[in-house]
N, C-alpha and C positions, 0 to 999 in steps of 0.2 A: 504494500500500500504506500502509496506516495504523493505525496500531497505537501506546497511550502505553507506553512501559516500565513496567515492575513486575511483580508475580508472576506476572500474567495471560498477558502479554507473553511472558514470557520461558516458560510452559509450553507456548501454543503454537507457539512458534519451536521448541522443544528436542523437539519430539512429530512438528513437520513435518518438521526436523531427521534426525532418525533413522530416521523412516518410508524418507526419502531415502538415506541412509546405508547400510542393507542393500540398495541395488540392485546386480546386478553389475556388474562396469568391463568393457566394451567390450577387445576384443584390441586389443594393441600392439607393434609393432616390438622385437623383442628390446632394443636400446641403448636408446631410451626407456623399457623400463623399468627399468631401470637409473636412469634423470632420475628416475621414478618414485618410486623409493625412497628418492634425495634428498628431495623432495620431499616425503616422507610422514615424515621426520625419523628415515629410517634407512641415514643415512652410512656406517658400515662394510658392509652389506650392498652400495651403490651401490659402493665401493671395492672388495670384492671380487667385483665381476662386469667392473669396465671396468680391473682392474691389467694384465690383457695384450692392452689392445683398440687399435684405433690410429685407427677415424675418431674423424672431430672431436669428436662428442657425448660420446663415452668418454671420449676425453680431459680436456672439460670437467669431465664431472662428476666425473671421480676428482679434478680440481687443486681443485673445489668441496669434494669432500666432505674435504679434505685440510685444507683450511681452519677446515671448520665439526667436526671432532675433534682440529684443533690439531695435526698430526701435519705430522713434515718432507715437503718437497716428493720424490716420486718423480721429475718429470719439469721442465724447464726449457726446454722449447720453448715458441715463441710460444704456442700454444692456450691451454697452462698456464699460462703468466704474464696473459693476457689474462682468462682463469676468476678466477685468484688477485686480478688488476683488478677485477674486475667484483663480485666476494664481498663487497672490502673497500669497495667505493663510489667506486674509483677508474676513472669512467667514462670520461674524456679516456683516460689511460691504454690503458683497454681499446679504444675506439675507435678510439685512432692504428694498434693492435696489427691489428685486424680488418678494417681496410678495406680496405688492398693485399689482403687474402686474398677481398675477396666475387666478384670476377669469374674468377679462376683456380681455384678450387676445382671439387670434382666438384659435380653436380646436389646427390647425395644432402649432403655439406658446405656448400652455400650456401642451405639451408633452415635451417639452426643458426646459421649467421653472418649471416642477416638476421635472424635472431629477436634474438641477445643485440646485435647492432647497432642496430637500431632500439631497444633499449631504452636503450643508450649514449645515443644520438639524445635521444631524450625527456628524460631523466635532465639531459640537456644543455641541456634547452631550445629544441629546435629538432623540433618536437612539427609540422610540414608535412615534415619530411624522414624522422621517425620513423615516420608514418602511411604515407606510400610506401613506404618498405621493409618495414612489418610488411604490407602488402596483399599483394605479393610474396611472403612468407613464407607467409601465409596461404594463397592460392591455393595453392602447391607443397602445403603440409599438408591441406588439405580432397579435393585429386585422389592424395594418395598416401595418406588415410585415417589420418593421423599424429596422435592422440587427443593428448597430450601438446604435441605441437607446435600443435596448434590452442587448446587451452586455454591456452596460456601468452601463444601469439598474441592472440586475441582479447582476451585481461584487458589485454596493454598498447596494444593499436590503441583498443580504450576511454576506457583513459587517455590517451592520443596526442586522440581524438576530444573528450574531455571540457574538454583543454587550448585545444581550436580552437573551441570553444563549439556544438558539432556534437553537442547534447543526445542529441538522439533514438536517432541512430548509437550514442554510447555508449553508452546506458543499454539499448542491446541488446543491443551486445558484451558488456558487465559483467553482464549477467543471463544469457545464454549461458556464461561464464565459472564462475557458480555451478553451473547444471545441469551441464555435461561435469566440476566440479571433483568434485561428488559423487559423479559415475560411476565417477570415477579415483581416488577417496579424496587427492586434493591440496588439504585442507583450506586451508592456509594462500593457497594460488590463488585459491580461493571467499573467505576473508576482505580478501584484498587489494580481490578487486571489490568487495565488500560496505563497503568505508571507501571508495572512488572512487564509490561510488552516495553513501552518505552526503554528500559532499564535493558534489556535484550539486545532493543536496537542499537543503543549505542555500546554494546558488549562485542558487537558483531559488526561494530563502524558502518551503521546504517542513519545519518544524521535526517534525512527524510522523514522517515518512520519515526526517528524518538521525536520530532516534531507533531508529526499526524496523531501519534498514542497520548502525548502529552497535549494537544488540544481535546484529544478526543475524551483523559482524562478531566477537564475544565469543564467541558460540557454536560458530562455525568453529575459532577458536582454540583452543576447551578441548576441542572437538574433535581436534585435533590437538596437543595436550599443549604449545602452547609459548605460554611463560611469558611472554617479551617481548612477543608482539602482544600478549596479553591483557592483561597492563597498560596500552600504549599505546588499546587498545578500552575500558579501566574509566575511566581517566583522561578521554577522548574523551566516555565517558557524563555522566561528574562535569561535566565543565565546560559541556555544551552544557544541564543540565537546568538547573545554577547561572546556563546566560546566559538562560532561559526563567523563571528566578525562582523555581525547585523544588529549593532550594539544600538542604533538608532531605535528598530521595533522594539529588540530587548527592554530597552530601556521604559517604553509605553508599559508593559506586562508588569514589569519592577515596577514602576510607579503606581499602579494599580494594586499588586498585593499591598503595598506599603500604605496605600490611602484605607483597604480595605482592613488591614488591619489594626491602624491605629482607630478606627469608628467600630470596630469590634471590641477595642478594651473597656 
């Protein structure tokens, strides 16, 4: 894919974009969608569906969504403390918390705890023990038809594959991860693969492509109203056009995260 950034760029991204965007999401497992919601940057919604739920995913997501409104902890069991790990970036943490539990759990709970485990996993830097347990994960979710668990899976077995220099794998996973994320309107999913494809491109001295992934990333974001990526995706734009010598555009993109996030503090 190839494409230089600029207005041209960016109207047919935001045209393909949207054409996408009105497709319908595929049915889901009541409790994912619940993740769902999270996901789509509607935490109290996620809160009030999983406040009297008790498998694992419920759980997670209410001690997520607790997090991400700032709101005191309802619950202090492991799950939730491992959720509350895991939001804040405290992977070891969540990891220690998770692992006694992947072999004793029911079927349906160790589809969840290989997913946020393997991600621990990676996170950690151990991106061959990460990629075995999200494959694991993934098989359970692709035979139980688990939209949500599959997308979440494949964006990080991607990045797991992209870390092992297993191009091709990822850059399948991550493009699978856009399609099912517009399905599912979990924008911020599709933008993640979209900065892991980016991340590819310039791995593999493709300056085209980490421009086209990294606007493509921006749009996802504004897509999904949150202010942080898109900063981190404007900033991302500024500096790679400033390391191609286009320090003129760069600099529009820089000037923009910078305005955006100083009216963010």
């Amino acid at each position: 894919m190839k494409c230089s950034v600029g207005f041209g760029c960016s109207l047919i991204l935001t045209a393909t974009l949207l054409l996408i965007f009105t497709q319908p999401a595929g049915a889901v497992p009541d409790n994912e969608q619940s993740w769902i919601y999270l996901e789509r940057d509607r935490p109290e919604e996620a809160r009030a569906r999983t406040l009297h739920q008790n498998d694992f995913l419920s759980r997670w997501v209410l001690a997520a969504a607790e997090v991400r409104v700032q709101a005191e902890p309802s619950a202090n069991d492991p799950v939730s403390i491992a959720a509350r790990a895991f939001e804040g970036g405290d992977f070891k943490l969540a990891e220690e918390i998770l692992n006694p539990m992947k072999d004793a759990a029911s079927d349906a709970d160790q589809l969840y705890i290989r997913l946020f485990l393997g991600v621990c996993k990676l996170e950690l830097d151990a991106a061959a023990e990460a990629e075995a347990m999200l494959n694991l994960a993934m098989d359970q979710a692709i035979t139980e038809k688990r939209f949500a668990s599959r997308c979440f899976g494949q964006l990080n077995r991607g990045r797991a594959y992209a870390h092992l220099n297993q191009v091709e794998k990822a850059e399948d996973d991550l493009q699978a991860t856009i399609k099912l994320s517009r399905r599912l309107e979990t924008h911020r999913w599709a933008a993640m693969a979209a900065l892991a494809l980016s991340d590819i491109s310039h791995a593999v001295d493709n300056p085209d492509d980490v421009l086209y992934w990294l606007e493509a990333a921006l749009q996802y974001y504004r897509h999904a109203e949150y202010r942080k990526g898109q900063i981190h995706a404007l900033q991302a734009l500024g500096e790679a056009l400033c390391a191609m010598g286009e320090c003129e555009e760069g600099l529009v993109y820089l000037d923009e995260a910078q305005a955006m996030a100083q009216t963010n503090q």
